[in-house]
Steps between C-alpha positions, in 0.01 A plus 500: 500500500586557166611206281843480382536323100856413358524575110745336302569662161414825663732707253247530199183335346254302721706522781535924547119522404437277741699661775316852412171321505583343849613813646181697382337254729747550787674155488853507628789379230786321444671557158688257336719580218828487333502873425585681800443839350158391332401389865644842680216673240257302555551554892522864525180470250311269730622603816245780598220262440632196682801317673780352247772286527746434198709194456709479277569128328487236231233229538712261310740546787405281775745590759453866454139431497510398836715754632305783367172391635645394857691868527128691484442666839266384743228783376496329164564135595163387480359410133141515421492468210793407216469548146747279284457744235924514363533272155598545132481404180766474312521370125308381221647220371394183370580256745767317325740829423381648883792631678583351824577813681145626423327154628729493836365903498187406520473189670710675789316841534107366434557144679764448748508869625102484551602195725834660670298773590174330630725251718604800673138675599271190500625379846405812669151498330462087665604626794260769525215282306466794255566696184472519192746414223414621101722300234521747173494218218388549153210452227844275363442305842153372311610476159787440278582672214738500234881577591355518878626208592752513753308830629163318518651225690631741795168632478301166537759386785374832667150419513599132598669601747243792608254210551717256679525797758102542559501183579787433724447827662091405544512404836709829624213767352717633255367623162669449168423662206606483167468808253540441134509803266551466113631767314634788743676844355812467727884496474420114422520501128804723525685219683331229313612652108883579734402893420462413103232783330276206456381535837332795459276366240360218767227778648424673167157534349293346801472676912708182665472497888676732740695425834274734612198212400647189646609695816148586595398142421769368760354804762169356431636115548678634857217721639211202527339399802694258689259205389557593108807403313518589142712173384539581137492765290543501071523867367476654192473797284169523300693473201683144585310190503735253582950496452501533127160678427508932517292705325672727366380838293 
């Protein structure tokens, strides 16, 4: 039986690498994403290699959260494994002249739509006693750095909150993981700098990670024996050392 992973975030970044590293290895998907013509693409891409299901949804909306994730058809019902891979960035401001809309943003997307969408798939895994669930946080969730406040907070919640679920979930079998990348070359930056030029300049003069990079570390994290659980995982580029360190040419 092949297993079947939910992927929110599924439209770009992490999330579509992910879902084309998962389908290389035959694993069934469900794609979540706000952009229904991103996820039709990604489908007809995917599709010859594996079984997909798109949903089509905002995480920050709790009700249509739910109703999305109860409509899947029997043949995709069952979650394996779910990656709570959809968040953001957005802003770079000093705490005191943040902008409220960007803190709700983030605290909504990265924190409470991690949880709205985990509260829907975690009762079927305790029922079952099994599967696994991978929490995308951040090198941000380790460290703050300047004008990362209100980003690294959402970021440190998620790791908080990715350990509160190993142990709670303990006694049912289930694994939680937590995968923490630092600098990534994604649409991230473009959302973060609100599509300001500056963006581009965040992944100049150094090789910063690729989706392509994290999403074989979360095949890696998903395809260990069933005694092994890879709990925590802190990524970087060879050119990063830590948030505010890059070595750049």
């Amino acid at each position: 039986m092949n297993k079947t992973a939910l992927i929110t975030g599924a439209t770009s970044g992490i999330g579509r690498a992910t879902a084309h590293e998962f389908a290389k290895h035959g694993i069934n998907l469900v794609l979540c994403g706000r952009r229904q013509e991103r996820l039709d693409t990604i489908k007809k891409a995917l599709s010859k290699q594996t079984d997909v299901y798109t949903l089509n949804f905002d995480v920050r909306d709790k009700v249509a959260t739910q109703s999305a994730i109860a409509s899947l058809p029997d043949t995709f019902k069952t979650i394996d494994i779910l990656i709570n891979n959809a968040g953001n960035a957005h802003g770079l401001d000093p705490i005191q002249t943040g902008d409220l809309d960007d803190w709700d943003a983030m605290m909504d997307i990265n924190v409470k739509g991690l949880l709205y969408v985990s509260k829907v798939i975690i009762p079927q895994m305790t029922e079952r006693k099994s599967g696994h669930i991978i929490n995308i946080g951040s090198s941000a969730g380790k460290e703050v750095y300047p004008k990362g406040n209100v980003y690294c907070g959402s970021k440190h919640a998620v790791l908080a909150i990715t350990e509160g679920m190993r142990i709670d979930l303990n006694p049912f079998g289930i694994k939680v993981t937590a995968i923490n990348p630092g600098l990534v070359e994604t649409e991230f930056s473009k959302v973060r700098f609100k599509g300001d030029a500056s963006a581009d300049t965040v992944y100049k003069g150094y090789k910063a990670l690729q989706a392509e990079d994290v999403a074989e570390v979360i095949r890696f994290a998903v395809s260990r024996p069933a005694h092994v659980n890879i709990a925590d995982v802190l990524m970087f580029c060879t050119a990063q050392a830590n948030s505010t360190i890059v070595n750049k040419n």
